[in-house]
C-alpha positions in Angstrom: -9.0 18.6 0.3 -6.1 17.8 2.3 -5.4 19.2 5.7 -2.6 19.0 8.6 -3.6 19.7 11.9 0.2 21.3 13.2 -1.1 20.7 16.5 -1.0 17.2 16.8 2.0 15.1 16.6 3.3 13.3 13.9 3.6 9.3 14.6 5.6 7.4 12.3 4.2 4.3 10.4 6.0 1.2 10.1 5.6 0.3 6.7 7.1 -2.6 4.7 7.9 -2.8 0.5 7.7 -5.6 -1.5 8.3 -5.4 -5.2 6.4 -8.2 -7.4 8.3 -8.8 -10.7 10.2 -11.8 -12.3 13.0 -9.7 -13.8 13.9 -7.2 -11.4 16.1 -7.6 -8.6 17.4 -5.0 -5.6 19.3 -3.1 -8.3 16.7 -2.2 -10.6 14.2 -1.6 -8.6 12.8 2.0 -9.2 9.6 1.3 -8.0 10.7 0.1 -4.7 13.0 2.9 -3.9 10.2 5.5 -4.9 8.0 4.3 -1.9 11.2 4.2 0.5 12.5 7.1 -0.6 8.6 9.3 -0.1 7.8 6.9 3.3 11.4 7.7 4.6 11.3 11.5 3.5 7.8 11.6 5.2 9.5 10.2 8.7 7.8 6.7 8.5 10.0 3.3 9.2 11.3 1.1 6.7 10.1 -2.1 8.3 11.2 -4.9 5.7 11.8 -4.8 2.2 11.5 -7.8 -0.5 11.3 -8.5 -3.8 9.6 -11.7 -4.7 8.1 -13.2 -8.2 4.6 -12.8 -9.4 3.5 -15.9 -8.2 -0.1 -15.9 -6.1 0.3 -18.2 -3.3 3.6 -17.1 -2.5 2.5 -13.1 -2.4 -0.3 -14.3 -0.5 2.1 -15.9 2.3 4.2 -13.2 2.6 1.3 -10.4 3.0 0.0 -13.1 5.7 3.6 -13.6 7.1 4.3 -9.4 7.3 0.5 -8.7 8.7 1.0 -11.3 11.5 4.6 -9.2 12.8 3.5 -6.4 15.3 6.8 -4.8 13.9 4.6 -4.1 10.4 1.5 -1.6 10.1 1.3 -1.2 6.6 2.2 -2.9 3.3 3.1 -1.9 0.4 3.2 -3.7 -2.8 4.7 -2.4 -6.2 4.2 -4.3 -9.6 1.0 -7.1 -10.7 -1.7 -4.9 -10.3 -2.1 -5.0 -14.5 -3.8 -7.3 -17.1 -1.5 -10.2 -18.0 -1.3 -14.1 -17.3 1.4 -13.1 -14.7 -0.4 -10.1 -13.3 -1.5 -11.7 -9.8 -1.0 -9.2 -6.5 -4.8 -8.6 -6.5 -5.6 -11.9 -6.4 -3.3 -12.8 -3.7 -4.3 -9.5 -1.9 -7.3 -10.3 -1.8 -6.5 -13.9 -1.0 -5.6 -11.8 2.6 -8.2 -9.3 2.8 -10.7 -9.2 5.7 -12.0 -6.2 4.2 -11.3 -4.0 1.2 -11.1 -0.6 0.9 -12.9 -0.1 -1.9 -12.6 3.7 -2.4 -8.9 3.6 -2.4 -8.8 2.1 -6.2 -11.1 4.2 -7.5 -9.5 7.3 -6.1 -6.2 6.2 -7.3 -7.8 5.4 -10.8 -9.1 9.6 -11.0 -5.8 10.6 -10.2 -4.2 7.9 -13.3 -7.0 9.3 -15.3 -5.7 12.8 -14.7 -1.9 12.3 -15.7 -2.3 9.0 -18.3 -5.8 9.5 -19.4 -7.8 6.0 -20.4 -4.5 4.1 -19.6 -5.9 4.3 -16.3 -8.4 2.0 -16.8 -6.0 -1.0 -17.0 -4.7 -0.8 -13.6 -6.6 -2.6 -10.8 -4.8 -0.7 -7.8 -5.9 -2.1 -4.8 -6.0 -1.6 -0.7 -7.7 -3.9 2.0 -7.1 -5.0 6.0 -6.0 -8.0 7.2 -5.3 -8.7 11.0 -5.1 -5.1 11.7 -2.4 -4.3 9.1 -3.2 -2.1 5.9 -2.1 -3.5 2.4 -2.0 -1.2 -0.1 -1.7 -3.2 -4.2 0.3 -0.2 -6.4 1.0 -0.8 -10.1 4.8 -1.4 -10.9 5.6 1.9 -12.7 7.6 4.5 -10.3 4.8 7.3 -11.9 2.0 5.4 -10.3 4.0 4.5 -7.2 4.7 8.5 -7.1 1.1 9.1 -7.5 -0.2 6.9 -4.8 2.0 7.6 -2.1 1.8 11.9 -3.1 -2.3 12.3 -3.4 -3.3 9.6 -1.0 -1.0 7.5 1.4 0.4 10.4 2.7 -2.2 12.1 3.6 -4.0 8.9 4.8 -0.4 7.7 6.9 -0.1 10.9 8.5 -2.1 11.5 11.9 -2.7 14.8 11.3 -4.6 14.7 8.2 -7.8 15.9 8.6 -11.2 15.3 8.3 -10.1 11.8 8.9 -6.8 9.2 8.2 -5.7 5.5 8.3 -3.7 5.8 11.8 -6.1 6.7 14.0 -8.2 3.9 13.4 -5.3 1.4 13.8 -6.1 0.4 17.6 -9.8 -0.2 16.1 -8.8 -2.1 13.0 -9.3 -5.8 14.5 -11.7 -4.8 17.2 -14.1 -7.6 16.5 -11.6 -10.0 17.8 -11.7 -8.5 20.9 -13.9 -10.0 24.3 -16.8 -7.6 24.8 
């Protein structure tokens, strides 16, 4: 059950997009302007946007390049989260991970199962943390993109929520880097 607590403040979340797909470019981009258009209309930043192909090492780079910029708290991926030869943003996700948030994919899969019944079972949505940044794997599809940012990233992104949410735990995320 999801919850706002009005009497906290809201803080906004930097969050960057990156769209993984060989064929699409800015123009045709659906998925990609799904998650601006829900992280904008929720009062998050824009922090960088990109569209890249599927190719492992590279993904892997730019997650590592985006987690490394304190301008970037959270990233969002859109497309390779499925079952072909070219299907590689897990892999290079988790290529970054320092840990995985396991739950997150199976939530995400109840919620597929709900609206696209066993079709759910071919996605392999993802979410980890990597140098205190969150990275969130989202299949390609503007549905599932809609999904994942409507039942879960917003409540999790948004301070308020309540029992519990992703930003307040950010200043705790790479605490066992720190001197004791």
């Amino acid at each position: 059950m999801s919850r706002i607590d009005e009497t906290k403040p809201f803080i906004p979340v930097r969050i960057a997009v990156l769209t993984l797909s060989d064929t699409r470019d800015l123009s045709m981009d659906k998925s990609g302007d799904t998650l601006v258009q829900r992280l904008n209309d929720a009062g998050h930043h824009l922090a960088a946007r990109h569209i890249m192909p599927d190719d492992r090492t590279a993904i892997a780079q730019q997650l590592r390049d985006w987690c490394a910029d304190p301008e970037i708290d959270v990233i969002l991926t859109t497309g390779g989260t499925g079952l072909t030869g070219r299907d590689v943003s897990v892999e290079a996700h988790r290529d970054v991970y320092e840990k995985e948030i396991d739950a997150f994919g199976t939530l995400f899969t109840m919620i597929s199962f709900q609206k696209i019944g066993t079709s759910a079972v071919q996605s392999r949505a993802t979410a980890g943390v990597a140098q205190g940044t969150y990275l969130f794997a989202l299949p390609g599809s503007p549905g599932a993109c809609k999904d994942a940012w409507d039942e879960i990233l917003r409540w999790q992104l948004d301070y308020r929520h309540r029992p519990c949410n992703f930003v307040e735990i950010f200043p705790r995320l790479d605490e066992h880097k720190r001197r004791k």
